[in-house]
N, C-alpha and C positions, 0 to 999 in steps of 0.2 A: 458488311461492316461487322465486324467481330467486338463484342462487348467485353472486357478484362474487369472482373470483380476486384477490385481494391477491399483485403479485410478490414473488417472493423475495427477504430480506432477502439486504445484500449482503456478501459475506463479508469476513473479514478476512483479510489478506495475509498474516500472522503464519503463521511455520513452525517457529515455535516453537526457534529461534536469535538469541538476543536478546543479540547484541553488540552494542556502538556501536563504527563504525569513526573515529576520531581524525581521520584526515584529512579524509574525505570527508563526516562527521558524517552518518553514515547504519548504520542497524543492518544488518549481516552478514548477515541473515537475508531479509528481506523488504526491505530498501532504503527503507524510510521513515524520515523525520527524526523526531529524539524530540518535537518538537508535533505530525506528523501521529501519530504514535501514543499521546498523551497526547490528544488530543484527538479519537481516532477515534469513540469512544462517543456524541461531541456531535454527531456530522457526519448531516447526512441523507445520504439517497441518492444522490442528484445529485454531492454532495461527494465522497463514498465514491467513486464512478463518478472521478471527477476524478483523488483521487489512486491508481487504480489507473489512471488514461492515464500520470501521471506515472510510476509504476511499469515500465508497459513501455517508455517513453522511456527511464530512468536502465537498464533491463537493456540495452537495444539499446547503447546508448552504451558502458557498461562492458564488452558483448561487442565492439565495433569498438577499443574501445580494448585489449581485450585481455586482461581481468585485473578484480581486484578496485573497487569501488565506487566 
């Protein structure tokens, strides 16, 4: 019997600080917009993978720029 590793599912960015920021329309916590997080459940992997590149784009950014989101 040959075992096939299924990867691991991908996780969610959620930290469980679930504000939305007004200006930037991005939640406080994990920095995703309220459709990528309405619609995380929908997302395959690939997608998921996607918006965590966006994720550490928007951290890097907010860290150069200084401050908040």
């Amino acid at each position: 019997m040959t075992t096939v590793l299924q990867p691991a599912p991908v996780p969610s960015p959620c930290v469980n600080i679930c504000r939305m920021d007004e200006a930037s329309g991005l939640c406080e916590g994990c920095l995703r917009t309220i459709d990528e997080i309405a619609c995380w459940s929908l997302l395959d992997d690939a997608e998921k993978r996607g918006v965590w590149q966006q994720l550490d784009q928007r951290r890097a950014a907010r860290a150069t720029a200084g401050g908040s989101p």
